[in-house]
VODO-936782 format. One record per residue (C-alpha): residue number from 1; chain; x, y, z. Coordinates in steps of 0.1 Angstrom, whole numbers, plus 5000, padded with zeros to 4 digits. Example, Ala and Ser with C-alpha at 12.3 -4.5 7.8 and 13.67 -1.06 7.14 Angstrom:
VODO-936782
1:A:5123:4955:5078 .
2:A:5137:4989:5071 .
***
This chain:
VODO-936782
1:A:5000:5000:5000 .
2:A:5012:5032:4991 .
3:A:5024:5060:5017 .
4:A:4996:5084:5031 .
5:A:4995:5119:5023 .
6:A:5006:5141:5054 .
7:A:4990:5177:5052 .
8:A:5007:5200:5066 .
9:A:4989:5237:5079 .
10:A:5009:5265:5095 .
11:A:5000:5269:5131 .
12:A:4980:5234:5134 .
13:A:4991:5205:5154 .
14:A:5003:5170:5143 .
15:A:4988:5138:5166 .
16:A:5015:5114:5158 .
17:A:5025:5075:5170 .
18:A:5058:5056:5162 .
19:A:5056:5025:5171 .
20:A:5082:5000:5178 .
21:A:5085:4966:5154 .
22:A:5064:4937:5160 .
23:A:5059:4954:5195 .
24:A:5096:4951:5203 .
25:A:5101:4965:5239 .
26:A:5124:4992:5230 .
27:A:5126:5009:5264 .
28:A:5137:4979:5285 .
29:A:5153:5002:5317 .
30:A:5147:5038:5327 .
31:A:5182:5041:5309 .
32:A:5164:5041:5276 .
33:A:5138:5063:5283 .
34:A:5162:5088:5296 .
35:A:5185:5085:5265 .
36:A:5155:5087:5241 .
37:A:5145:5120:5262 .
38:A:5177:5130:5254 .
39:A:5174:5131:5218 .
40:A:5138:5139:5216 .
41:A:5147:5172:5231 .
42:A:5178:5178:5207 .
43:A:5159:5168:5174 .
44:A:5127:5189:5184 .
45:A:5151:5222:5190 .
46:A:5169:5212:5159 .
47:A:5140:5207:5141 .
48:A:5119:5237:5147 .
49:A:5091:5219:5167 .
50:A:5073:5228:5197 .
51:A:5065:5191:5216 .
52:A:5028:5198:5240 .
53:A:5020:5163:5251 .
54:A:5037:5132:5251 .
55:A:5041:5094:5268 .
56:A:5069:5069:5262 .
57:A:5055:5036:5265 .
58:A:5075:5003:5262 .
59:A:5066:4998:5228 .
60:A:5058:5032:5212 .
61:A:5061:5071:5217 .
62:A:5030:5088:5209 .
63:A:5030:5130:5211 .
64:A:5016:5164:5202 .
65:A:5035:5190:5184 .
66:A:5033:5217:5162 .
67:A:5060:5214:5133 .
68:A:5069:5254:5118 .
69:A:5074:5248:5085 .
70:A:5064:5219:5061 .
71:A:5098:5195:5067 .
72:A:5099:5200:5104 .
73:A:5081:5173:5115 .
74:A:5096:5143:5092 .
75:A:5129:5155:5097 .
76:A:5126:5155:5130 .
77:A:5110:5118:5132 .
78:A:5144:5107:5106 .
79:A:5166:5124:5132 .
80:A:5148:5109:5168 .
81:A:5143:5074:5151 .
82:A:5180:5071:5137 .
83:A:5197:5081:5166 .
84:A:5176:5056:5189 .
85:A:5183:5027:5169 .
86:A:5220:5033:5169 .
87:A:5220:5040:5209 .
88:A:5196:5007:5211 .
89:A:5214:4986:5186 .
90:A:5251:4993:5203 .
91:A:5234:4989:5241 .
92:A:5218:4955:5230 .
93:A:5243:4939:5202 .
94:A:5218:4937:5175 .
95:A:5212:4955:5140 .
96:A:5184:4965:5117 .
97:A:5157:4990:5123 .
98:A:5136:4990:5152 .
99:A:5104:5006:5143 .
100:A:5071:4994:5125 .
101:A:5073:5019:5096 .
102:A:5067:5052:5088 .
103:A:5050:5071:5120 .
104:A:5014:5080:5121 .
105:A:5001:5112:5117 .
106:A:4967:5134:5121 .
107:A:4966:5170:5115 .
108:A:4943:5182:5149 .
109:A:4919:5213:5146 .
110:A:4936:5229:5181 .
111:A:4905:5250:5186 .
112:A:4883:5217:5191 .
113:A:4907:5193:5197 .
114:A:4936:5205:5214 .
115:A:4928:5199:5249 .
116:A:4913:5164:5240 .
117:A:4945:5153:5226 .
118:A:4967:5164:5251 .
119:A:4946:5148:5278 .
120:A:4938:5112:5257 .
121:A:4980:5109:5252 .
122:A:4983:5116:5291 .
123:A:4959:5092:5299 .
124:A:4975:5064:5278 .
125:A:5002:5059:5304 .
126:A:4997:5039:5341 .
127:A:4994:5060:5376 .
128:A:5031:5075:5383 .
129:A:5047:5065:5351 .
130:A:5073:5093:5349 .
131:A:5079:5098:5311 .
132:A:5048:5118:5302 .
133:A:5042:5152:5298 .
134:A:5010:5150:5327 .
135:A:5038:5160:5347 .
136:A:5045:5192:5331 .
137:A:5008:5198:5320 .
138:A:4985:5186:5354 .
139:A:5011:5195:5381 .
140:A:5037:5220:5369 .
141:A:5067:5205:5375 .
142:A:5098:5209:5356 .
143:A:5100:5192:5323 .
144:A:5122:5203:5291 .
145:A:5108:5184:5266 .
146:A:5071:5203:5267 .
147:A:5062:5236:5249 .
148:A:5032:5254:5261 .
149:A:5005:5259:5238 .
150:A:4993:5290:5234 .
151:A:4961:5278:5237 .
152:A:4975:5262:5271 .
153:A:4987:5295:5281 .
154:A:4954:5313:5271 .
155:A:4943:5292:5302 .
156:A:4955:5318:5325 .
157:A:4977:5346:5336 .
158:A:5000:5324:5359 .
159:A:5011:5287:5355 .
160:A:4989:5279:5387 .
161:A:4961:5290:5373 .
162:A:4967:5275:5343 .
163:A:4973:5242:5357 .
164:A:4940:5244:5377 .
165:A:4923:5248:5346 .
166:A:4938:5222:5329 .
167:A:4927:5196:5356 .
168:A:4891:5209:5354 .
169:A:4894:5199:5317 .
170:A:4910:5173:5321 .
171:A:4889:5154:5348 .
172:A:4853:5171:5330 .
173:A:4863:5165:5293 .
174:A:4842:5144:5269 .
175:A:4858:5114:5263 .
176:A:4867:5115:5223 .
177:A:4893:5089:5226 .
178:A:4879:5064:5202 .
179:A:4873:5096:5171 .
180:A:4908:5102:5181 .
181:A:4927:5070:5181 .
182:A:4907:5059:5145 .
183:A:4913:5093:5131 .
184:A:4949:5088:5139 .
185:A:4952:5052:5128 .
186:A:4938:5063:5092 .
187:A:4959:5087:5092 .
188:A:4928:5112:5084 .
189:A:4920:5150:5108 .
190:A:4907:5149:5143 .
191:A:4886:5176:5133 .
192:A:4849:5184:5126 .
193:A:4833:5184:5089 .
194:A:4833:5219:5084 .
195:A:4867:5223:5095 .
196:A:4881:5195:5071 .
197:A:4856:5207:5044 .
198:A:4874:5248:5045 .
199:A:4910:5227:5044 .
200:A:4900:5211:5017 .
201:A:4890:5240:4995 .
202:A:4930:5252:5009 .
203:A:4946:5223:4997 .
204:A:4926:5212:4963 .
205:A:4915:5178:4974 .
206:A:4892:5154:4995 .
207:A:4905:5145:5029 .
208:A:4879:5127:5044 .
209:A:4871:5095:5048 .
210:A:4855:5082:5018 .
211:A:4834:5042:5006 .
212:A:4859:5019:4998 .
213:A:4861:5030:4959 .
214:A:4880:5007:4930 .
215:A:4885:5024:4897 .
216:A:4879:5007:4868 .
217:A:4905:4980:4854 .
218:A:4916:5004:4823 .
219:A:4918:5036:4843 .
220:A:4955:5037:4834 .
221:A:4952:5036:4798 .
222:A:4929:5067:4800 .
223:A:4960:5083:4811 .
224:A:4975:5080:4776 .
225:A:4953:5108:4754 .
226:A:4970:5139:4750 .
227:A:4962:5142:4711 .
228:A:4930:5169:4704 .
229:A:4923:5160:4668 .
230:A:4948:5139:4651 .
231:A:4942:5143:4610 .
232:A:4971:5132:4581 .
233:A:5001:5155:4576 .
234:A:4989:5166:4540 .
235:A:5009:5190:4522 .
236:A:4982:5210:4502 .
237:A:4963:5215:4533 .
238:A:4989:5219:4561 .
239:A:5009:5236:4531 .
240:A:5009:5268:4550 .
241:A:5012:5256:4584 .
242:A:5041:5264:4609 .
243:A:5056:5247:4640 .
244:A:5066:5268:4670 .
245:A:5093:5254:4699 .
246:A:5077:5226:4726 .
247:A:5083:5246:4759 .
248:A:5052:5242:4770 .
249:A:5039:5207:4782 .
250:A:5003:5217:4794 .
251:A:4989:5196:4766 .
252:A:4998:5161:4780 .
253:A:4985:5179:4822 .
254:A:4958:5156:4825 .
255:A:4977:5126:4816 .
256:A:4979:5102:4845 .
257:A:5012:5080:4833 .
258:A:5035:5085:4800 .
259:A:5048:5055:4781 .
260:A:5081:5051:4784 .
261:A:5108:5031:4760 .
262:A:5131:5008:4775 .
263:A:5160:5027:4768 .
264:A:5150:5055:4792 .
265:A:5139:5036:4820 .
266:A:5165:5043:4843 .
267:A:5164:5086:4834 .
268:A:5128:5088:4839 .
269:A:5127:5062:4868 .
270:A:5149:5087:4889 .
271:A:5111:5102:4904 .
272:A:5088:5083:4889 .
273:A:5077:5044:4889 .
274:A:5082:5033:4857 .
275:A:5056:5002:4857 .
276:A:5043:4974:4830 .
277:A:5005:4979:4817 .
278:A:4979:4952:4823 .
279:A:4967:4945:4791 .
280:A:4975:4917:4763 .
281:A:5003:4935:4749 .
282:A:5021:4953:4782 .
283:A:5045:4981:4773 .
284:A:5059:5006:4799 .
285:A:5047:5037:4813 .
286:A:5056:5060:4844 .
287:A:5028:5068:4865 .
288:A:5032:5110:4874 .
289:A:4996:5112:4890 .
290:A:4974:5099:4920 .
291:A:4944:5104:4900 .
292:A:4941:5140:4896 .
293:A:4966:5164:4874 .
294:A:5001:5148:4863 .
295:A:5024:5156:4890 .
296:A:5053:5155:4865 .
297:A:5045:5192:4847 .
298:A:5049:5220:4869 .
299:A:5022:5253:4874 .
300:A:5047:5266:4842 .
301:A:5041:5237:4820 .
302:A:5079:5223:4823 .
303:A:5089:5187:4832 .
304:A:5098:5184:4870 .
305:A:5132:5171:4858 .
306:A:5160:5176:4833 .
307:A:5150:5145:4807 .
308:A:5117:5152:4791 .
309:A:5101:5114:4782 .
310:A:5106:5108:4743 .
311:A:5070:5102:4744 .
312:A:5060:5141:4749 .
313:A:5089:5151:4729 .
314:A:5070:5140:4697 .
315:A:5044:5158:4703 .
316:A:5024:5175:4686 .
317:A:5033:5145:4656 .
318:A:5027:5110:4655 .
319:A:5029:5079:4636 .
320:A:5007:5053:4623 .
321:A:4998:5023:4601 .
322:A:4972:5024:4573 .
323:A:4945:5002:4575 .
324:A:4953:4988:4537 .
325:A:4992:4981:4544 .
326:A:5000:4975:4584 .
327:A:5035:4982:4575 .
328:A:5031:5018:4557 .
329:A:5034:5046:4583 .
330:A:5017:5077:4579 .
331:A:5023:5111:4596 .
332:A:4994:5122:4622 .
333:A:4998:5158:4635 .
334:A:4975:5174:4664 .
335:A:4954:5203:4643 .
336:A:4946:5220:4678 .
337:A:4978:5223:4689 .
338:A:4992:5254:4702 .
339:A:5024:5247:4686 .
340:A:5007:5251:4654 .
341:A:5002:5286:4637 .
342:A:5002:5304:4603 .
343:A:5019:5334:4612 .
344:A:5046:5323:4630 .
345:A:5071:5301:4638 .
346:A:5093:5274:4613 .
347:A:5076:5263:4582 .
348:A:5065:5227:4581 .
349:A:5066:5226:4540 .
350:A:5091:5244:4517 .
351:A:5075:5266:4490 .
352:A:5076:5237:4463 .
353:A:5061:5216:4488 .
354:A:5086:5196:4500 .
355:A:5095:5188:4536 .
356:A:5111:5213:4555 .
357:A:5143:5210:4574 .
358:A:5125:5214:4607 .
359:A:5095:5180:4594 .
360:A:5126:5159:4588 .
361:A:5136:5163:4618 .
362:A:5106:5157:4634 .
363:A:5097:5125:4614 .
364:A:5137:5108:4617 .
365:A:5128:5111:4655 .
366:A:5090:5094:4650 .
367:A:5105:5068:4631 .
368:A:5133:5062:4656 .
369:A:5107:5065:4686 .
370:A:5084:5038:4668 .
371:A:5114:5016:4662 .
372:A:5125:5019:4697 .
373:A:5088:5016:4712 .
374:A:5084:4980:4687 .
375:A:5121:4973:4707 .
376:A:5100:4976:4740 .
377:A:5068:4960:4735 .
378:A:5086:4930:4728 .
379:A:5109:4933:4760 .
380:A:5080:4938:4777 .
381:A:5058:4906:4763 .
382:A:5095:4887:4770 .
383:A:5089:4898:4802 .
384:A:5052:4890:4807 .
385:A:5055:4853:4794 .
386:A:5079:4850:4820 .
387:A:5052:4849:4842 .
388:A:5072:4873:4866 .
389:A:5045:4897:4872 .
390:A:5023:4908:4892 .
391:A:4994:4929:4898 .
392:A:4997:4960:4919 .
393:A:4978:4989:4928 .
394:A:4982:5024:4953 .
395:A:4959:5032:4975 .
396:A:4952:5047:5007 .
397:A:4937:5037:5039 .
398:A:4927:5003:5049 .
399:A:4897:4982:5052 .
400:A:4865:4998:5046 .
401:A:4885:5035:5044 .
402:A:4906:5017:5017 .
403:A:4904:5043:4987 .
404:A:4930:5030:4953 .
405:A:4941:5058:4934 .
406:A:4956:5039:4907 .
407:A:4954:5005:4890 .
408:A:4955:4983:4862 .
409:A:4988:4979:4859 .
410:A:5019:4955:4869 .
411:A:5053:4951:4888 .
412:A:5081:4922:4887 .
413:A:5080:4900:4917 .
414:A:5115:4897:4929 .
415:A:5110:4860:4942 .
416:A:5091:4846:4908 .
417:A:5122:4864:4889 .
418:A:5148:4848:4912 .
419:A:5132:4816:4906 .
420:A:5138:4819:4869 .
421:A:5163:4790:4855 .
422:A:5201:4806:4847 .
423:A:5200:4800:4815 .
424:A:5173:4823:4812 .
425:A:5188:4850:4834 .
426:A:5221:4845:4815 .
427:A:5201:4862:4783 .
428:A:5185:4890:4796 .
429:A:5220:4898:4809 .
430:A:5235:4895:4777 .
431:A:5202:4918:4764 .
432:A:5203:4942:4788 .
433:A:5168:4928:4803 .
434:A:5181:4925:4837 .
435:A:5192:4964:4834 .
436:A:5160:4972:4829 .
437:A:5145:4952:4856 .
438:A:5167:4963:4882 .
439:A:5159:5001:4871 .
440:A:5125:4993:4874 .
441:A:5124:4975:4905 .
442:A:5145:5003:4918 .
443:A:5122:5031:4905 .
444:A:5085:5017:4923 .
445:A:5105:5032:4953 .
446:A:5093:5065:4939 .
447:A:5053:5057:4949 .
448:A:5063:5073:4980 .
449:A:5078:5105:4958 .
450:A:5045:5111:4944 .
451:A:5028:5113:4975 .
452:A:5055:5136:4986 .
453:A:5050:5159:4955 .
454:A:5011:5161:4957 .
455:A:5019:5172:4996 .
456:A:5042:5202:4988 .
457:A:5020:5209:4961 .
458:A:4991:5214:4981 .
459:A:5013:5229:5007 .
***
């Protein structure tokens, strides 16, 4: 499943849980706790974030802050959870990671939901359990790790009062704990409708909780169309037609993935999964959306990196076979492109009608593309006889909150491919297969980039 979005609001609160692996006991002696204190309070003053409420338990850490900027808050959980293992690991002889995953997180509307927080992670840990902030919080004593709120400090004008206050809330509250422990196991806001509804309208998407929904089997290949109106290059109509630079790749926004030839697997893989289609005859493609706009073009129509897929560099010309002789090509251009004009811009036909120096161009690299693409399709069907593959989707949430953003499409499955006799493994070597595996294996690391990209995005 694929990495949930994390929304991040200035001023607002994060709810967060890390928990520890398989419920590892990972504070064993009050030694640990203290160490972990240790570097909780470095990372948070290193990381520009203010910690309200917190407990250390044996098998988790569970808090309250408010991050200051957009990168505060996993930058500080890379820095607290590193520095523990390698303190852990060295105390107890052992290697490897020590946590379950990524941490939870839900964004908390502080004006409704401040106070419950704070007082549902304080009531998490037993009577007279010393690493919690109900210390701090309930009975003012000294502890470095807790930032007021100011919504704690609105309480009143001295920490007594405040403190009194804070009891009366916290022994009269409403218990909320069970909206607040699902809303921060889905990973969705502890807040109320009309609060996530105005944060939606901020950030440009849904955030609530939404009917398990399954898109239809093709929704990748809907992906594909970025052609308006394809008609034949013809020279007595398009006689007077000119061709201006591609700088700007609005035309292919709404396009969900881009086919990709093998070649160039490993340049766009750098951001993007680069993944195999479902269908009878499986080519390539990079998927650059979670179902809305293509996360690949930025607000200025450019692609988010330096190599531009060969697939949009076409564009706005394509080849295809007649009907009469499969092996005849003809030349397809996009009548409603922008690129298009009469009065400006490089002249597709010379004044006796002949192709122009820029239309040679332009159809050497069709013709190279379509070889290259016929190069790939049958890489690709290698591949898929194999049997290697198998189907895979990204979604988010789980269970009846499950919500899959994209499918219909397939990944190599590292154990079927090990499996494979050597002979067979010998060849693709040889073929430069196995390259292209291994850049594809190593590219479905970037499902987690996407969701990273959307976030700053909406940020």
């Amino acid at each position: 499943m694929a990495r949930k979005v994390r929304i991040f609001v200035k001023d607002s609160s994060q709810h967060v849980i890390l928990k520890s692996l398989d419920k590892l006991t990972v504070f064993r002696d009050e030694s640990d706790y203290r160490a972990f204190a240790a570097i909780l309070k470095e990372s948070s003053a290193n990381n520009d974030l203010a910690v309200h409420a917190y407990v250390l338990m044996p098998n988790y850490f569970e808090f309250l802050a408010t991050p200051l900027n957009e990168d505060a808050l996993s930058k500080f959980m890379q820095s607290l959870g590193r520095k523990y293992v390698g303190y852990f690991n060295k105390k107890y002889n052992r290697t490897g990671t020590i946590w379950e995953g990524r941490y939870k997180s839900s964004l908390v509307e502080n004006d409704k939901f401040l106070f419950d927080v704070m007082i549902y992670i304080e009531k998490l840990a037993p009577k007279e359990h010393p690493f919690s902030s109900i210390y701090k919080n309930l009975y003012n004593k000294k502890d470095d790790l807790v930032s007021y709120h100011s919504l704690y400090k609105k309480l009143g004008f001295t920490d007594e009062q405040r403190v009194q206050k804070y009891s009366t809330l916290f022994d009269s509250k409403t218990d909320k704990s069970e909206f607040i422990a699902t809303s921060l196991e889905k990973q969705s806001i502890t807040g109320s409708l009309e609060f996530i509804k105005n944060l939606e309208i901020i950030v440009g998407m849904s955030l609530s909780l939404k009917e398990r929904g399954r898109p239809k089997k093709d929704h990748i290949e809907k992906g594909k169309k970025m052609y308006k109106n394809l008609a034949i290059l013809d020279k007595e109509k398009h006689k007077e037609l000119k061709i201006n630079p591609l700088t700007d790749l609005n035309f292919a926004k709404s396009a969900t993935h881009i086919p990709v030839l093998a070649s160039e697997v490993s340049q766009v893989g750098e951001l993007f999964p680069i993944v195999f289609t479902a269908d009878e005859n499986p080519s390539l493609t990079a998927v650059v959306s979670l179902g809305t706009d293509s996360l690949a073009i930025t607000a200025d129509g450019k692609w988010i990196t330096s190599y531009v897929p060969s697939y949009l560099r076409k564009y706005p010309f394509s080849l295809a076979s007649t009907k009469e002789n499969p092996q005849q090509k003809v030349i397809l251009i996009d009548e409603d492109s922008s690129l298009f004009s009469k009065s400006k811009g490089k002249q597709l036909f010379k004044k006796d009608g002949e192709k122009s120096e820029v239309l040679e161009h332009a159809i050497n690299f069709l013709t190279s593309y379509d070889t290259q693409m016929s190069v790939t399709q049958n890489v690709a069907k290698i591949i898929s006889q194999s049997g290697i593959l198998e189907d895979r989707e990204i979604s988010v949430g789980e269970g009846d909150e499950k919500k899959v953003l994209v499918n219909g499409f397939k990944v190599v499955d590292r154990e079927k491919l090990n499996a494979l006799s050597d002979d067979i493994l010998a060849d693709w070597v040889r073929k430069g297969i196995m390259t292209m595996i291994d850049a594809h294996l190593k590219s479905l690391n970037n499902i987690g980039t996407l969701f990273e990209i959307a976030q700053k995005r909406q940020s």
